[in-house]
C-alpha positions as CSV (number, residue, x, y, z in Angstrom):
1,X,-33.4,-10.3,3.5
2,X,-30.7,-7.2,4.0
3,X,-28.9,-6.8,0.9
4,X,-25.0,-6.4,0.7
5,X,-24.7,-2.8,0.9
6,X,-21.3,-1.0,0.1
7,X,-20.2,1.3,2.9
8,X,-18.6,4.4,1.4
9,X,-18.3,5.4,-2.3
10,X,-16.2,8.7,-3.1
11,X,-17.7,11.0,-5.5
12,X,-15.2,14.1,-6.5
13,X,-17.1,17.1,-7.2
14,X,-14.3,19.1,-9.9
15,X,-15.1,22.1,-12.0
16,X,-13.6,25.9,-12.2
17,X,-14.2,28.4,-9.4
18,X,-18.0,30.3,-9.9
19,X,-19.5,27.1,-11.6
20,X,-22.0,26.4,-9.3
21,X,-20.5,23.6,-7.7
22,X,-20.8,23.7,-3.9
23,X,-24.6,25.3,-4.6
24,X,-25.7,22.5,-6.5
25,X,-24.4,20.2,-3.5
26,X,-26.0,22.5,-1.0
27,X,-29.4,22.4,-2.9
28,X,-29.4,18.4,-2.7
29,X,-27.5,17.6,0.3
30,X,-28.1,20.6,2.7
31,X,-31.5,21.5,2.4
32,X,-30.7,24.7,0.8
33,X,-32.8,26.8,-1.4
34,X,-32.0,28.2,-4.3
35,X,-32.1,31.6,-2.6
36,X,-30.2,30.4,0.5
37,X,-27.1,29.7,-2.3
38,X,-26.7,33.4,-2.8
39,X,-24.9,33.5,0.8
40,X,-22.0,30.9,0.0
41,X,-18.7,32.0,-0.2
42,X,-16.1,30.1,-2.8
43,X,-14.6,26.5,-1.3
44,X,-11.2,26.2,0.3
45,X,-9.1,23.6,-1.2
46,X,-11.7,20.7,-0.6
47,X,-14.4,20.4,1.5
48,X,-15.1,16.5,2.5
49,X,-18.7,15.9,3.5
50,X,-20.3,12.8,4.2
51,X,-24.0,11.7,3.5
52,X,-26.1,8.8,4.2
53,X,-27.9,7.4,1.9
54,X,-30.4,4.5,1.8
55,X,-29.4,3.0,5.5
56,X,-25.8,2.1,5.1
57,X,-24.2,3.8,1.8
58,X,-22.5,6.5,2.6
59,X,-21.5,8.9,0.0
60,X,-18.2,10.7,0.7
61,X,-18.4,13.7,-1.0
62,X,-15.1,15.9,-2.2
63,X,-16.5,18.9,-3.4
64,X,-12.9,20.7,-5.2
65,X,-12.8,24.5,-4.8
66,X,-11.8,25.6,-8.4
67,X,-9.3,28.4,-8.1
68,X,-6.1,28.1,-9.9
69,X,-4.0,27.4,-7.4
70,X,-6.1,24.7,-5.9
71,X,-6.6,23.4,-9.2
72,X,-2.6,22.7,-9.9
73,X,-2.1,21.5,-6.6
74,X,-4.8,18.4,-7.4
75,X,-3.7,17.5,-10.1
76,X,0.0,17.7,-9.0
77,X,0.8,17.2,-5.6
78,X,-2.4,15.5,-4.4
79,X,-3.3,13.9,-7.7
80,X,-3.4,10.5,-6.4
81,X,-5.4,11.7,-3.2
82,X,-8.0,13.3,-4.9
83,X,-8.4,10.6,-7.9
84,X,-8.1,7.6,-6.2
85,X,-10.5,5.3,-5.4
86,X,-12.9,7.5,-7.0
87,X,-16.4,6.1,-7.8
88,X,-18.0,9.0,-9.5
89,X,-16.5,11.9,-11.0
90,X,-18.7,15.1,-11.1
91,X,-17.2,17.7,-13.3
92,X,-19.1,20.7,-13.9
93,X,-19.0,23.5,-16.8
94,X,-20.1,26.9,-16.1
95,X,-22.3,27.8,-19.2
96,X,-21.3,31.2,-18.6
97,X,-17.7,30.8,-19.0
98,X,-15.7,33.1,-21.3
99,X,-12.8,30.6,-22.1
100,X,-14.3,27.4,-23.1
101,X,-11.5,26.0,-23.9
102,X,-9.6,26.3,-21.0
103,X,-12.9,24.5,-19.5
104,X,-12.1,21.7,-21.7
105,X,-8.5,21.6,-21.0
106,X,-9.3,21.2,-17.4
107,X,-11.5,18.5,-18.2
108,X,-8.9,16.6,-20.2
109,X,-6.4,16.9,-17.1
110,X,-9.1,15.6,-14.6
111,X,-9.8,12.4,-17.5
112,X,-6.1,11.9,-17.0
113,X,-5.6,11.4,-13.4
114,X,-8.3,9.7,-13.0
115,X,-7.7,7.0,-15.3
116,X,-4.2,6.7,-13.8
117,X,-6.1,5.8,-10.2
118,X,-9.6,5.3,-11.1
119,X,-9.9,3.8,-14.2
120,X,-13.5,2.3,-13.6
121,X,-15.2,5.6,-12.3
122,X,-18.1,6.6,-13.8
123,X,-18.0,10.0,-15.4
124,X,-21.0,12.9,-15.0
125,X,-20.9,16.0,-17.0
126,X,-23.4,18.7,-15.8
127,X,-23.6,21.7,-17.9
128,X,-24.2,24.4,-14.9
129,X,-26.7,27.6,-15.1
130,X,-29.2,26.4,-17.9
131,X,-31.6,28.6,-16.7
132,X,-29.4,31.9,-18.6
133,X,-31.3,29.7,-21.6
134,X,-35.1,30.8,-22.1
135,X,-35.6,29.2,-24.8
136,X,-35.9,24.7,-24.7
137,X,-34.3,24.0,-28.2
138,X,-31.6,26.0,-27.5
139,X,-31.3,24.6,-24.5
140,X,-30.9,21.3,-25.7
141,X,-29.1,22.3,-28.6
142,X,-26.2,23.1,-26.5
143,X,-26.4,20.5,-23.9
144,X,-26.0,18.4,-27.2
145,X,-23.2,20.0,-28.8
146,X,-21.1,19.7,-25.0
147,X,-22.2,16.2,-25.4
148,X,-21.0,15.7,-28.9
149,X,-17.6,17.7,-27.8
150,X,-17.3,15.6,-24.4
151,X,-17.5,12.3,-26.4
152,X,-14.5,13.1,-28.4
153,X,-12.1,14.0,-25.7
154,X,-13.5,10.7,-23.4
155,X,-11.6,8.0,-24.7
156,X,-11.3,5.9,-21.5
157,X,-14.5,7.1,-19.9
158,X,-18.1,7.3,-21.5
159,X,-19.9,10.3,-19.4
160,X,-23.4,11.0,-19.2
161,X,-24.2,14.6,-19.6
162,X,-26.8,17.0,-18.3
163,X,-27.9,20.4,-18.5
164,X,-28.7,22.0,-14.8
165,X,-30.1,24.5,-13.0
166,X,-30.4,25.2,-8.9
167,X,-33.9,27.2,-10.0
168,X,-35.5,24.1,-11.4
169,X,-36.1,20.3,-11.4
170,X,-32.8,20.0,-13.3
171,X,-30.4,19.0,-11.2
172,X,-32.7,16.2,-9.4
173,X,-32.7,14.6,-12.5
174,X,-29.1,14.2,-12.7
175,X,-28.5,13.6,-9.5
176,X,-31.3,10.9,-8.8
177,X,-29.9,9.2,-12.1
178,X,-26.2,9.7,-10.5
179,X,-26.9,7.9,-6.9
180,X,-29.0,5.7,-8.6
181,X,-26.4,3.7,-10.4
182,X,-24.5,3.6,-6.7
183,X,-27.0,1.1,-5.1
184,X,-26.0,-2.3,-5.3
185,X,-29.7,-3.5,-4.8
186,X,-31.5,-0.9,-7.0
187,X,-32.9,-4.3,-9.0
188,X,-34.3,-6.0,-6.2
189,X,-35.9,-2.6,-5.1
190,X,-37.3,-2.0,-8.5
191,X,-39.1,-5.4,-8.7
192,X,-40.6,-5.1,-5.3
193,X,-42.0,-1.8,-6.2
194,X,-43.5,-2.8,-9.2
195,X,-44.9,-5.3,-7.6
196,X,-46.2,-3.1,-4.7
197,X,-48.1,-1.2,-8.0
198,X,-49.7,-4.3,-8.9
199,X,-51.0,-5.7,-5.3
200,X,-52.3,-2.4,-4.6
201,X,-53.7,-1.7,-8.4
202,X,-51.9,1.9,-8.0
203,X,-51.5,3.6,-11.2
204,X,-47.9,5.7,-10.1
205,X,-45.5,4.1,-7.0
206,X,-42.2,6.3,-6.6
207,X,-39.9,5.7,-3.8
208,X,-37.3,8.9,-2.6
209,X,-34.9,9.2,-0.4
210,X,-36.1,11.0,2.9
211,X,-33.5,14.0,3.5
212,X,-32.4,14.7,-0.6
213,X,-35.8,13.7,-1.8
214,X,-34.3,12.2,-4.9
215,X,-36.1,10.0,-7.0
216,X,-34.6,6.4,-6.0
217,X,-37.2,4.6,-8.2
218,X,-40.3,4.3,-9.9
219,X,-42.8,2.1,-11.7
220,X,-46.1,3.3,-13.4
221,X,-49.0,1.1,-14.9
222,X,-48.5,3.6,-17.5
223,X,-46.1,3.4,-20.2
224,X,-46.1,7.3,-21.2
225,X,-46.0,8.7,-17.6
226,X,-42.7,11.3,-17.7
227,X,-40.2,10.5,-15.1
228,X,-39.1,14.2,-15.0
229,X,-42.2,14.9,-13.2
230,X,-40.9,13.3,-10.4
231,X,-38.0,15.7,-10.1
232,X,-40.5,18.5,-9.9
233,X,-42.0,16.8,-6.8
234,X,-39.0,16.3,-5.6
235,X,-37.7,20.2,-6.0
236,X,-41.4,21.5,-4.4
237,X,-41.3,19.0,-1.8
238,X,-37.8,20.2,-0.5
239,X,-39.2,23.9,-0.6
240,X,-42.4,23.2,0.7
241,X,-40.2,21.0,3.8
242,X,-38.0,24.6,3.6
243,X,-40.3,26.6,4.5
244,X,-42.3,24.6,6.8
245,X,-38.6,24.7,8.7
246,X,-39.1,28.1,8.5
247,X,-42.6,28.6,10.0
248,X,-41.1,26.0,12.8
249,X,-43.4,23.2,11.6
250,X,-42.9,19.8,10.9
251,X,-43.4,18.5,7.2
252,X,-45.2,15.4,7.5
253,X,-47.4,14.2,4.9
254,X,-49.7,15.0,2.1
255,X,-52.4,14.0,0.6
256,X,-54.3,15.5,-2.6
257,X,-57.8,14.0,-3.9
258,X,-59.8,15.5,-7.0
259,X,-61.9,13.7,-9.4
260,X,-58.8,12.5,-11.6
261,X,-56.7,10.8,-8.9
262,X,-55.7,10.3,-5.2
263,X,-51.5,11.1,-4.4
264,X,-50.4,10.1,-1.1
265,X,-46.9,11.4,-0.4
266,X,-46.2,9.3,2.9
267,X,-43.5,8.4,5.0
268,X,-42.0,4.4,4.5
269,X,-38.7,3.1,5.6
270,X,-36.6,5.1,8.0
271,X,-34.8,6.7,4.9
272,X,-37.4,6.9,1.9
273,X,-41.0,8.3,1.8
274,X,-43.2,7.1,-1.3
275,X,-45.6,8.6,-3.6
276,X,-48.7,6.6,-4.3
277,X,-51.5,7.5,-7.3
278,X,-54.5,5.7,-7.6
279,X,-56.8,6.9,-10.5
280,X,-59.8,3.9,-9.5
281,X,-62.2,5.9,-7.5
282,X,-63.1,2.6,-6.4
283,X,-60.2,2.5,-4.0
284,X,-60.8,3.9,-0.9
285,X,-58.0,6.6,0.0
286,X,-57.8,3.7,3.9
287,X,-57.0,1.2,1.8
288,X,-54.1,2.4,0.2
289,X,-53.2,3.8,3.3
290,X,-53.5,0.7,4.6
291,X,-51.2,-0.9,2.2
292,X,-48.5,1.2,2.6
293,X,-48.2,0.8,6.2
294,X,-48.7,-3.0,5.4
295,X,-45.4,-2.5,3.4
296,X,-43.2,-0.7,5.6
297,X,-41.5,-3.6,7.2
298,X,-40.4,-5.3,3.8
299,X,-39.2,-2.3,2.5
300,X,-37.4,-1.9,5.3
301,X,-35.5,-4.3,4.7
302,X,-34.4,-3.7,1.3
303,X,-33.8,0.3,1.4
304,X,-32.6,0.5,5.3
């Protein structure tokens, strides 16, 4: 069964120049490190890239370069080329901005267009550089008070807000929980997975995307498992892949036994690998092996 899959979905990436904008891309779309970011120069106008993503959606990515004369010129001259047909809108505040309101007024302009030409686009706020916070309640503290602020100003549009960094597992979150909502068959993936936990009594199945390694879904036999511990697999993964790159090696696989649990990390469709737990030492690390391979095919059909 191949599901109906959407070719192209445009996600504007907008926000003032030195927000972190084009790093954050780079990080999840270009195999970058953290480190590597510190070489990027500021975007020209706008740089279009596009990604595949889950066999046939392709996300066409505008990332905006945020000086002030690019900035007038979208929302001006090339208003309706940049907000039109817009699926997702990315904007992102720099934390370490000296005029917040000027942020804000930005913001408001963006809202405007886009609800001239894309009035059902789904709205992401990311609050950019979290890691200047040490401290967790103050770190969510202000993510809150942005979201309180953002929900005031959003009349039209209801975003979703999230605080990130490029230094931790941050920014998979919101972008797993961004691309997410752009498959049109995420349902139909989610109950084969979970059904995948069950045939194979695994305690922990999570499907990512091969080249980002985001998080496209998961399903645990327990309830108080912590999703965000996926995004840290997926940020030390993409290292780990980094500097394998690095060393000229190939990542392939991994596999981790101790007397708590087995995790397989394998390969599955051509464009996810899956993470497997089993915490019954009765299971023999071959079977579940076993089961996966057994799986590829069907999956195949669903995420390719």
């Amino acid at each position: 069964m191949s599901a109906p899959i959407a070719s192209k979905k445009k996600l504007v990436i907008m926000g003032r120049s030195g927000a972190g904008k084009t790093s954050m891309r780079s990080v999840i779309f270009a195999n970058h490190t953290a480190n590597d970011t510190r070489r990027l120069g500021a975007t020209i106008d706008v740089e279009h890239s596009t990604v595949q993503f889950l066999g046939e959606l392709n996300l066409n990515i505008w990332d905006c370069g945020g000086q002030h004369k690019y900035l007038d010129n979208y929302l001006n001259e090339e208003k309706e080329s940049i907000f039109g047909n817009v699926e997702v809108l990315i904007y992102v505040f720099d934390l370490e901005t000296t005029n917040k309101e000027s942020e804000y007024t930005l913001y408001d302009d963006c809202l405007r267009k886009l609800s001239m030409f894309s009035k059902d686009a789904k709205v992401y706020c990311l609050v950019h550089k979290m890691d200047k916070i040490p401290d967790p309640d103050q770190k969510e503290a202000t993510v809150e008070a942005y979201r309180r602020a953002l929900a005031k100003r959003s009349d039209l549009f209801h975003p979703e807000v999230f605080g990130t960094s490029i230094w931790d597992p941050t920014l998979y979150r919101a972008w797993s929980q961004i691309v997410y909502r752009l498959v049109p068959n995420m349902q139909i993936i989610e109950e084969h997975l979970r059904n995948f936990l069950q045939l194979t009594e695994a305690s922990e199945v999570v499907l990512f995307e091969r080249e980002t390694f985001l998080v496209v879904c998961s399903t645990s036999a327990n309830q108080n498992m912590h999703p965000d511990n996926y995004m840290s697999i997926s940020q030390g993964i993409k290292e780990y892949r980094s500097a394998c790159v690095h060393m000229q090696s190939k990542f392939q696989s991994i596999e981790i036994t101790n007397n708590l649990y087995t995790m397989f990390i394998e390969p599955f469709t051509r464009s996810t690998y899956i993470l497997v737990i089993t915490t019954d030492p009765e299971i023999e690390p071959a079977v579940t092996k076993a089961n996966i391979s057994a799986a590829q095919s069907h999956f195949s059909k669903l995420a390719d």
